[in-house]
C-alpha positions as CSV (number, residue, x, y, z in Angstrom):
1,X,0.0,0.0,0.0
2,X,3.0,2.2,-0.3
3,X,2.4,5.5,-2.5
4,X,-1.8,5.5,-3.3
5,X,-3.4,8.0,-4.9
6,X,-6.6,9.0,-3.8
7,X,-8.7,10.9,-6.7
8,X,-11.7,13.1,-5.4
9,X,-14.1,14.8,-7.6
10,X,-16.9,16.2,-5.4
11,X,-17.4,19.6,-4.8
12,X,-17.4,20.6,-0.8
13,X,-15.6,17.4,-0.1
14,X,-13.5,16.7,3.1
15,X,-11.5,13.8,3.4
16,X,-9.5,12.8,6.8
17,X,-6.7,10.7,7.2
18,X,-7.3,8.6,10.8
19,X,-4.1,7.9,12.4
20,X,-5.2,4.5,14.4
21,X,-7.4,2.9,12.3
22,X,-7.8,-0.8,11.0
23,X,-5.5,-2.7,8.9
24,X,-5.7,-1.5,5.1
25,X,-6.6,1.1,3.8
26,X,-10.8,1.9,3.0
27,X,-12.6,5.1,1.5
28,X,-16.0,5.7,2.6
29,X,-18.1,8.2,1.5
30,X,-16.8,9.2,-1.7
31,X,-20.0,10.8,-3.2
32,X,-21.1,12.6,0.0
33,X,-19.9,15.8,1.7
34,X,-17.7,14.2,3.9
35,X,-15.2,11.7,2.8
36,X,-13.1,9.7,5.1
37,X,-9.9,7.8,4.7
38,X,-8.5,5.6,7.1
39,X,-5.3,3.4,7.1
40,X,-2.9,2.0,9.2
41,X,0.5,3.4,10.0
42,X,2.6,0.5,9.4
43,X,0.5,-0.3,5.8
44,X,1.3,2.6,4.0
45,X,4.8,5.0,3.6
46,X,3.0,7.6,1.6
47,X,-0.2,9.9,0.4
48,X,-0.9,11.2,-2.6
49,X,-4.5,13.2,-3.0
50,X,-6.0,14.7,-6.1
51,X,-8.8,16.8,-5.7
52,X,-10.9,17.3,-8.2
53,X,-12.5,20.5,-10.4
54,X,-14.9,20.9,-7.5
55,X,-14.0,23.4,-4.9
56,X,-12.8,20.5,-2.3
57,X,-12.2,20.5,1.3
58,X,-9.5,18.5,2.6
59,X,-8.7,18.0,5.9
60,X,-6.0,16.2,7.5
61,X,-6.4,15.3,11.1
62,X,-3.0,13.0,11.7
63,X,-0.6,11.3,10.1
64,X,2.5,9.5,10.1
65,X,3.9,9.3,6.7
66,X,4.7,11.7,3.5
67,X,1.7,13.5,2.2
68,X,1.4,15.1,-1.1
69,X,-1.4,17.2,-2.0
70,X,-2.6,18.5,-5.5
71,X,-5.6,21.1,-6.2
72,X,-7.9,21.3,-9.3
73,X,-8.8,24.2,-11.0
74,X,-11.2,25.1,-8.6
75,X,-10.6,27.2,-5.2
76,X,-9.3,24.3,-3.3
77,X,-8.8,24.2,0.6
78,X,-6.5,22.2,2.4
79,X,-6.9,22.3,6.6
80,X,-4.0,21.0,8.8
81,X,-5.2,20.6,12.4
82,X,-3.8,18.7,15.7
83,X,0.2,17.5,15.4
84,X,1.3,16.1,12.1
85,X,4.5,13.9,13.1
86,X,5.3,13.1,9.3
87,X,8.1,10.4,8.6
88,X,8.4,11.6,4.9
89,X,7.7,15.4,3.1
90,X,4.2,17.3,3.2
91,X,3.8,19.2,-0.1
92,X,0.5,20.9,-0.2
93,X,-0.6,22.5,-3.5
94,X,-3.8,24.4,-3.1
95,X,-4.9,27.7,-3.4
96,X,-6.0,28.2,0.7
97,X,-4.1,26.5,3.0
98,X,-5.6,26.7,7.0
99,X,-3.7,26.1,10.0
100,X,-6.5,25.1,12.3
101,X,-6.6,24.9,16.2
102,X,-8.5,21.4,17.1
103,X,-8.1,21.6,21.0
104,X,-4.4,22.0,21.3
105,X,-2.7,25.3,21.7
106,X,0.1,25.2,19.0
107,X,-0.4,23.6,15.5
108,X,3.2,21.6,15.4
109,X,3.9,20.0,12.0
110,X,7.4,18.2,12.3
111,X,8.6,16.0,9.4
112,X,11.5,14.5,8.5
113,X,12.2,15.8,4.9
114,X,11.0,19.1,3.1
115,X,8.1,21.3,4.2
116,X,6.3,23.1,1.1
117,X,3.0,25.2,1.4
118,X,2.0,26.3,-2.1
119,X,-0.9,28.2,-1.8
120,X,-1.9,31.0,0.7
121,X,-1.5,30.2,4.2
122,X,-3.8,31.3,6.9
123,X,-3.2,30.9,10.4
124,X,-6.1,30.0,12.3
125,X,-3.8,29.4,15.7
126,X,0.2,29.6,16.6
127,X,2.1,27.4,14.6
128,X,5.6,25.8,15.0
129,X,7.1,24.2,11.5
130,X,9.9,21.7,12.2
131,X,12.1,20.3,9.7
132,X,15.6,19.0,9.4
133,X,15.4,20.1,5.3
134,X,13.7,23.3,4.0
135,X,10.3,24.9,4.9
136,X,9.2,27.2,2.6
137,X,6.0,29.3,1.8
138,X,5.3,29.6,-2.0
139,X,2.4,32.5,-1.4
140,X,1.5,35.0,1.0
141,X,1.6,33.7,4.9
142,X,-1.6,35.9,7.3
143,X,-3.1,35.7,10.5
144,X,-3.2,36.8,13.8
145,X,-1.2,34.3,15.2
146,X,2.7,33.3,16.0
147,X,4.8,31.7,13.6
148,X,7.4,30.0,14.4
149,X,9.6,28.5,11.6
150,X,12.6,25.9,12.4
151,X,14.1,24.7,9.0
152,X,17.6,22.7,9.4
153,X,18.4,23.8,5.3
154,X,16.5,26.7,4.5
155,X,13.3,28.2,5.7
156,X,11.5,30.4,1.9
157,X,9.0,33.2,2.6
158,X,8.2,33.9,-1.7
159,X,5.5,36.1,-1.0
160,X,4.2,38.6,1.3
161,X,4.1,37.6,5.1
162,X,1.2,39.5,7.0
163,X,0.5,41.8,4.2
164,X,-3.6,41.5,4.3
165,X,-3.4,40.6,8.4
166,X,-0.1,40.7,10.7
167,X,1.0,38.0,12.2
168,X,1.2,38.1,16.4
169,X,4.9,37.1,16.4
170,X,7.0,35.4,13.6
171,X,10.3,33.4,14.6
172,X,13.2,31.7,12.4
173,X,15.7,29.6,14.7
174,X,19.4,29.7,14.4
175,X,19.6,26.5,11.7
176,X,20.0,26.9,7.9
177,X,19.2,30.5,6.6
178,X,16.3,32.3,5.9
179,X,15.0,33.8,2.4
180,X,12.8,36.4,2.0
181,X,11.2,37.5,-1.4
182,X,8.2,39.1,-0.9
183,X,7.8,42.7,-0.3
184,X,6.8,42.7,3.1
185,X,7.0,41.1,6.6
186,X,4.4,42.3,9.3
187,X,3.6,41.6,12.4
188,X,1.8,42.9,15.8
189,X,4.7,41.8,17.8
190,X,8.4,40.2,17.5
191,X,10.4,39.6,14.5
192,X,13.0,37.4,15.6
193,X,15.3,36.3,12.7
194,X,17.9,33.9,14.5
195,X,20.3,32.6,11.5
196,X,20.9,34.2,8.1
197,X,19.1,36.2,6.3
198,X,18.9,36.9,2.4
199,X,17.0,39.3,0.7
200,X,15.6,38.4,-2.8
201,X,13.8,41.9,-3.0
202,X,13.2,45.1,-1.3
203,X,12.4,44.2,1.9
204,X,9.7,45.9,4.6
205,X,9.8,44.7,8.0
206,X,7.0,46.2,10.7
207,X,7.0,45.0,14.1
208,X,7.1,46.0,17.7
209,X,10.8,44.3,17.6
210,X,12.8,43.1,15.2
211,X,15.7,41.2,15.7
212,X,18.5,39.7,13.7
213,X,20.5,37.1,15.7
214,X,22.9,36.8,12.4
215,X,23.7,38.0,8.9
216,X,21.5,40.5,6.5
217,X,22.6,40.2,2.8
218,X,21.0,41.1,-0.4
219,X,21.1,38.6,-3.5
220,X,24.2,37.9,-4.7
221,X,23.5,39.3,-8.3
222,X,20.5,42.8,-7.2
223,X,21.5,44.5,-4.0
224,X,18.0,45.2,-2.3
225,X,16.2,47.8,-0.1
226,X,15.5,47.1,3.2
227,X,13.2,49.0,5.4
228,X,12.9,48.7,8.9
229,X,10.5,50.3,11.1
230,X,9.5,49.1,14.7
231,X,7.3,50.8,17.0
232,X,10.6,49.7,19.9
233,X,13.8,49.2,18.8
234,X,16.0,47.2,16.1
235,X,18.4,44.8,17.1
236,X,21.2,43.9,14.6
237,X,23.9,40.9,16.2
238,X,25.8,39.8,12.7
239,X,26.8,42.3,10.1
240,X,24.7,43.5,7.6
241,X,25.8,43.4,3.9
242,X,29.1,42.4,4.3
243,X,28.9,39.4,2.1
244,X,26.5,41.2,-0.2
245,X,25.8,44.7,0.3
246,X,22.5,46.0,0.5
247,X,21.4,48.9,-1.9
248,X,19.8,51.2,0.9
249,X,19.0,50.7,4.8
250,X,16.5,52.8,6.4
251,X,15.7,52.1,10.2
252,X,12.7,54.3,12.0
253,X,12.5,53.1,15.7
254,X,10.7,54.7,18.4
255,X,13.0,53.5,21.6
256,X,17.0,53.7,22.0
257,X,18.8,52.1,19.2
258,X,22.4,50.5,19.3
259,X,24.4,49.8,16.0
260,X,26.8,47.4,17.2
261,X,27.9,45.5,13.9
262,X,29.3,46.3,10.3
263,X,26.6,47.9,7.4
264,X,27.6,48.2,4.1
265,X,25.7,49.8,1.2
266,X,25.6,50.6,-2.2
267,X,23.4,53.4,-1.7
268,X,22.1,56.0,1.7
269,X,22.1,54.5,5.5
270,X,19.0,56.1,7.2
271,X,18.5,55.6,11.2
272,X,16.4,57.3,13.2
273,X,15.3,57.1,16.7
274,X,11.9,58.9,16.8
275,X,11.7,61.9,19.9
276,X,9.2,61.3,22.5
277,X,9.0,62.2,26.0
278,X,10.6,61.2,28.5
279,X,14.0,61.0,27.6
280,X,16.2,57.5,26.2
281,X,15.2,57.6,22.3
282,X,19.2,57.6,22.1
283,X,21.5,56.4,18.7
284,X,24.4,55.1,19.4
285,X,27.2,54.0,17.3
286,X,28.5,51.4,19.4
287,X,32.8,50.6,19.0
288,X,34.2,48.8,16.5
289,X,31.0,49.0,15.2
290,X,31.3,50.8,11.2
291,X,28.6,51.9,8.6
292,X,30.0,52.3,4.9
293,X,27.7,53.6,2.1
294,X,29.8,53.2,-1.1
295,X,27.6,55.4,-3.2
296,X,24.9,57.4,-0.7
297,X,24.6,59.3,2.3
298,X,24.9,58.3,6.5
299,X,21.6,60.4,7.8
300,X,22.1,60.0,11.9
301,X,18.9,61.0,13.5
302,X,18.5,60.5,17.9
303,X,15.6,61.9,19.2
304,X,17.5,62.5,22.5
305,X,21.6,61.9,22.7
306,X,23.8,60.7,19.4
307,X,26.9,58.9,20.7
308,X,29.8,58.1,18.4
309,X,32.1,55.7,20.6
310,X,35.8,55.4,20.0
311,X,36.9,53.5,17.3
312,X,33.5,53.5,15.2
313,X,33.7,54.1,11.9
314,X,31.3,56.3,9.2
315,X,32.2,56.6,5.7
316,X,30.2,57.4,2.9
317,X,30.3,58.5,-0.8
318,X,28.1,61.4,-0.3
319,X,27.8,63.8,3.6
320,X,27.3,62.2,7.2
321,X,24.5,64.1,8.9
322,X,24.4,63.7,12.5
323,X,21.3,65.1,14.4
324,X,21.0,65.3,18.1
325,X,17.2,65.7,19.8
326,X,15.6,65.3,16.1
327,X,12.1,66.1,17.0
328,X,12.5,68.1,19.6
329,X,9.1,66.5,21.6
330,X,11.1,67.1,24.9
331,X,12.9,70.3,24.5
332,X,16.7,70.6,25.9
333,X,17.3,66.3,26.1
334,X,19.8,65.4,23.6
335,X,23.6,66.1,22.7
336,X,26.0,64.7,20.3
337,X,28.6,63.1,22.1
């Protein structure tokens, strides 16, 4: 029983995968709204569904083994609920794709090769995505829940993540690298980005936080925007654009922020720490630290103190403007130092 196919052509059709079940494998239901599929773990290695031109429902309560899933031409949608412990790949090709809380209070899919979600992903609770391989979103990722994202390879964001509805929280972990090609990342809370990142294309983060544990690059072959604006503070560990500089950096925060790496450019270096009262909406260039914009302009804006420690570096093709108390919302806080 290793590799069936299941073919469904019904419109409004779910079909369930039972994890305990029976020996063999038996379809019941096949012309009725509700379709179920049942086999047992040790009879089969693999799944394979079709849906057909209807607008099909599929939903898949456990498993234990790969699981491939293929849309018609119809608006298909796929619901992953409870734990999916998968000893093989999940591919799911549809054009919605729910992450649904059943009773537990994380949606955890672990499997043991790639993770690939090619429709648009909706997340109807937090999820956690574990994989020793890659991960990766082929469409826009929404919701008002956390994401958390733990790819051993590579984890893929293609499209826009929390464009229509920001996420709560989204998290990468500190294995493999991260690549982002959609236009925006959003969320209501914490971006934490805790191993590589690379930029296919100009790049929008909005948060509360946002954090890179590790590297920033652009492609290799199109240096990228990035755009960074948090309504805390940015946090930058590993250098940004040293492998492959970035075409432009802008950073808006509205608490104290602390560049304590390497940036390097091909175009201007924007930070500003927004002016509110009371005082601490401080930029400081930290030491050793060094921004280098080969073609553009270093625009310094603290809404309270700028501080330049010994041994930081700025060098740009273009002028370095420094502004102390930018803003001015509590008059006579902030020096350049």
């Amino acid at each position: 029983m290793a590799g069936d196919t299941y073919t469904f052509h019904d419109a409004s059709e779910t079909i369930r995968r039972v994890r305990r079940a029976p020996k063999a494998c038996s379809v019941d239901g096949l012309r009725t709204n509700t379709v179920t599929l049942t086999c047992t773990d040790s009879e089969i290695s693999s799944l394979a569904f079709e849906l057909g031109d209807g607008a099909d429902s599929l939903a898949i309560e456990s498993a234990r083994d790969g699981i491939l899933v293929n849309g018609g031409d119809a608006s298909d949608v796929v619901s992953l609920s409870n734990t999916l412990d998968l000893g093989g790949t999940l591919t799911v090709n549809a054009e919605s794709i729910m992450l649904v809380d059943s009773g537990r209070p994380v949606v955890g899919i672990q499997t043991t090769g790639d993770q690939f979600f090619g429709g648009s992903v909706n997340l109807m609770a937090d999820a956690q995505l574990v994989s020793p391989a890659n991960i990766s979103f082929n469409s826009t990722v929404d919701g008002t829940y956390a994401l958390t994202v733990d790819a051993g390879a590579t984890g893929t964001f293609a499209d826009d993540v929390g464009g229509l509805s920001p996420l709560a929280d989204l998290a990468t972990t500190s294995g493999g690298n991260t690549i982002i090609g959609g236009g925006m990342v959003a969320t209501l809370g914490d971006q934490v980005y805790g191993n590589p990142v690379l930029m296919n294309e100009d790049l929008t983060l909005l948060a509360a936080t946002i954090a890179f544990a590790d590297t920033v690059d652009s492609d290799a072959v199109t240096p990228v925007h990035l755009v960074a604006q948090a309504s805390e503070t940015v946090n930058a560990f590993g250098a940004i654009g040293n492998i492959s500089p970035l075409a432009s950096m802008t950073v808006t925060t509205s608490e104290g922020l602390t560049v304590a790496t390497h940036v390097q450019t091909t175009g201007s270096v924007n930070l500003t720490v927004l002016d509110a009262e009371p005082d601490g909406q401080d930029l400081v260039i930290d030491a050793a630290a060094s921004i280098h914009s080969a073609g553009g302009d270093i625009l310094l804006r603290a809404g309270d103190d700028l501080v330049l420690q010994p041994n930081s570096s700025l060098m740009a093709y273009g002028i370095v403007d420094a502004q102390s108390d930018f803003g001015n919302a509590d008059p006579g806080v902030g020096t350049l130092v």
